[in-house]
N, C-alpha and C positions, 0 to 999 in steps of 0.2 A: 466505510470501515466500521466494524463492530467495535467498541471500546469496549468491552470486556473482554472480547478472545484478545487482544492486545495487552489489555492491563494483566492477563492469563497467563501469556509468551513475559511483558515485564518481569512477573514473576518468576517463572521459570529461568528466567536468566539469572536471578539474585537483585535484581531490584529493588532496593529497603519498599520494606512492607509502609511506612509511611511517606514516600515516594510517591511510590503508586495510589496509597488512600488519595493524595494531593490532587496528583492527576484527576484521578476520578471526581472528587468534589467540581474540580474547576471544568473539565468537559461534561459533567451531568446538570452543570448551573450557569450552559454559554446561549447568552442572550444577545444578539448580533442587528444591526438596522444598515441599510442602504442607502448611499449617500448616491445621488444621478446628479449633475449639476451644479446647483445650489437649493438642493429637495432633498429632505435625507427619512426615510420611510420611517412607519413605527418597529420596534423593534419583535424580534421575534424569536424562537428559541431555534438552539441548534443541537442535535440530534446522534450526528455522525460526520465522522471527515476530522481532519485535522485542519486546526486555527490557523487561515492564510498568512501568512508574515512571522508567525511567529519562531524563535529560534528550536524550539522543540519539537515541530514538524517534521523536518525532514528525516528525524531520528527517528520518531517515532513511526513514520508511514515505512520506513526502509524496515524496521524490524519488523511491521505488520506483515510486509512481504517478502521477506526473509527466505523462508520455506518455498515460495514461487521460484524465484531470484536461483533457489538453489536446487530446484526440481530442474528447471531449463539449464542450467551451467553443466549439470551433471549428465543430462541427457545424451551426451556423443551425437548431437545434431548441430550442424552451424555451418557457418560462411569465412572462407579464408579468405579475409580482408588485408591483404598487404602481409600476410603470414601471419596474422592471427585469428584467431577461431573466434567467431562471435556468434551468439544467439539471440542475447536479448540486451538492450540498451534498454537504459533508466534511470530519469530526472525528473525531480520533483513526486509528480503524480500521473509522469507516462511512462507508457511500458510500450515496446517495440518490438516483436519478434522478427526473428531473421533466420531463412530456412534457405537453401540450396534449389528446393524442388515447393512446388505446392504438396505432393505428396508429403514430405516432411513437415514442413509447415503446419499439416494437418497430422502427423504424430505429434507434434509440440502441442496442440492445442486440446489434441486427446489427452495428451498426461497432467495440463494442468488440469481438465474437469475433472479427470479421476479422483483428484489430489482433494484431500478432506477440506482446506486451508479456501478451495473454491466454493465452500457453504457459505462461508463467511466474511464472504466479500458481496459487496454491493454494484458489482462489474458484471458484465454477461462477457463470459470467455469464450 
């Protein structure tokens, strides 16, 4: 995940401008090490992705994918599961498409590449 186009969409939402500064300080200066055992590595910097555990994850990756989430919803493509329409299931940091047909399946997968928001992810859709 880009932290920019994210702190971008923050914005765009009305997000306090020193909100977002925050954010940005703290993911542009996240230095993270790996604990195996009882070995814990030296530390190292981190880049992109949202902070495992943390309570401001799951917010923040949901808004990142936002625009996916609602490119597929909107689609009129899915599976009547028990009488409801589903397309795409999503937790944490997976995403599930769900299609009728392989030929659909592969509409859905066309319209997310089309979709701008797929520059900016660090996924192969």
């Amino acid at each position: 995940m880009n932290y920019w186009h994210l702190f971008n969409k923050l914005l765009d939402d009305n997000v306090s401008f020193d909100v977002v500064r925050l954010l940005a300080f703290w993911n542009s200066h996240q230095n993270v090490a790996v604990r195996w055992h009882n070995t814990i590595s030296k530390s190292f910097a981190i880049h992109n992705g949202t902070r495992q555990g943390s309570a401001l994850s799951p917010y923040l990756f949901t808004r990142h994918i936002r625009d996916i989430l609602l490119c597929i919803t909107n689609s009129n493509i899915a599976c009547n599961i028990g009488g409801c329409m589903v397309n795409i299931l999503a937790y944490a940091d997976d995403l599930v498409l769900l299609a009728p047909s392989w030929r659909a399946l592969q509409l859905l997968l066309d319209k997310l590449h089309s979709r701008p928001i797929a520059n900016h992810l660090d996924y192969d859709l």
